[in-house]
C-alpha positions in Angstrom: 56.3 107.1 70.5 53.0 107.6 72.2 52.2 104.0 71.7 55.0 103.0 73.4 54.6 106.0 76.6 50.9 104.3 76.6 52.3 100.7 77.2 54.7 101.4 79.4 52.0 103.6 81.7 50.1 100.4 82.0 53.0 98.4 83.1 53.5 100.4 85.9 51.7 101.1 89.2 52.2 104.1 91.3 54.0 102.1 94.0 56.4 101.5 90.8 57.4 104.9 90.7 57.7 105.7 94.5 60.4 102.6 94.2 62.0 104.3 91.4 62.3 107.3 93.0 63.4 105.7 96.3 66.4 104.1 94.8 67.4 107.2 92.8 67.6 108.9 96.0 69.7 106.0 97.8 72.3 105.8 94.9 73.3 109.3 96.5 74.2 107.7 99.8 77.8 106.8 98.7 78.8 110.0 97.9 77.5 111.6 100.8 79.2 109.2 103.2 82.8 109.6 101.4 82.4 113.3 101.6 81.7 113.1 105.6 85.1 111.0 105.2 87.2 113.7 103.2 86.3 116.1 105.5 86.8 114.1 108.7 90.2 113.8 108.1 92.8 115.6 109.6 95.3 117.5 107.6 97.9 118.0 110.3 98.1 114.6 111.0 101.3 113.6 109.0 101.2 111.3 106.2 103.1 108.3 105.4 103.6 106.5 101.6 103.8 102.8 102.6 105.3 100.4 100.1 104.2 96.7 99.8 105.8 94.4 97.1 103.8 91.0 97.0 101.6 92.0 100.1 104.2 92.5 102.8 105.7 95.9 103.5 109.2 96.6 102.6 109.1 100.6 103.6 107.4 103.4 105.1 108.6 106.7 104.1 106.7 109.8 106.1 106.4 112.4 103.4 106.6 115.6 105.5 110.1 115.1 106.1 111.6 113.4 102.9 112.2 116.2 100.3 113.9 114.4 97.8 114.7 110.8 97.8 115.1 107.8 95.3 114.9 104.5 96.0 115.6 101.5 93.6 113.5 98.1 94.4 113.8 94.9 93.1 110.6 92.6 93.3 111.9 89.8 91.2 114.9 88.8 89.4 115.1 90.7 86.1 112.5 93.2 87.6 112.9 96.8 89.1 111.3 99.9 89.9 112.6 103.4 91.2 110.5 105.1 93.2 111.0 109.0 93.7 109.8 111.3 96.9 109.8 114.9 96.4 108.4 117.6 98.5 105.8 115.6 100.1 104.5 113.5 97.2 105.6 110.4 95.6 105.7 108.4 92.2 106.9 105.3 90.3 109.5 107.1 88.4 110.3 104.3 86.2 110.4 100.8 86.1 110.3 97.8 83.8 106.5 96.4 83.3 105.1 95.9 80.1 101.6 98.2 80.9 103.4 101.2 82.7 100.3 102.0 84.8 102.2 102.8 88.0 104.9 105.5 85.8 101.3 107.0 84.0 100.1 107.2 87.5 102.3 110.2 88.3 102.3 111.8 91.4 100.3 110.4 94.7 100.3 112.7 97.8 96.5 112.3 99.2 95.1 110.1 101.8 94.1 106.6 100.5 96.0 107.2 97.3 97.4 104.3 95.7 99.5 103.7 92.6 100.1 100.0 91.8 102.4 97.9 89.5 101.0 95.0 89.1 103.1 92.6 87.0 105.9 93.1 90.1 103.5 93.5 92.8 104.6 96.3 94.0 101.8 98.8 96.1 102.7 102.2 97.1 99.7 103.9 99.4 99.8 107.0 101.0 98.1 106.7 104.6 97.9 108.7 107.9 99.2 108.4 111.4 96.5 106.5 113.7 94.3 105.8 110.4 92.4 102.5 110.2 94.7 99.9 108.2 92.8 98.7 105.4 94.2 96.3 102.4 92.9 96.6 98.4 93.8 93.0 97.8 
């Protein structure tokens, strides 16, 4: 072990480890940008679940009012999924893809939540009023 410590030592310079430290300190700058972002937004502001089958968008459901709804889509021949709204969240209840990602999912209700089924192509994304649009695909 010590011969390998004593190689290692004469690999590197000091300026090595000022980099080192440098970028160990910058792989924090994500997280403290996203955090100045959760916080920036505005709770009151209500929230809408958009739903996008093959890019374009089918419906926009704004979840303060909906309490309970279902909703049956139909992406494809052969193909379907039912989508449920309850007391301001909403879910791929079931549907007919061979993974089951969007059903095991569950619940969305957050800003910039997504839940996605992607055999049908079928996007459901929970955004705010007056929020920048941005696209995952």
């Amino acid at each position: 072990m010590k011969v390998y410590l004593k190689g290692l030592r004469k690999l590197l310079r000091p300026a090595d480890f000022v980099l080192i430290l440098f970028f160990l300190c910058a792989s924090f700058f994500p997280l403290f940008v996203f955090q100045y972002q959760v916080r920036a937004v505005d709770d009151s502001a209500p929230r809408y679940a958009v739903i996008r089958i093959d890019g374009k968008e089918v419906d926009r459901f704004r979840l303060d009012t909906h309490k309970n709804r279902t909703k049956t889509y139909y992406p494809a021949k052969g193909k379907y999924n039912i989508i449920e709204i309850k007391d301001g969240r909403i879910r791929d209840k079931e549907d007919n893809s061979p993974d089951q990602i969007a059903v095991k999912t569950g619940w969305i209700e957050k800003n910039g939540q997504t839940s996605i089924c992607l055999p049908h192509k079928l996007v459901i994304e929970i955004v705010q009023k007056d929020a920048e649009d941005y696209y995952i695909y």
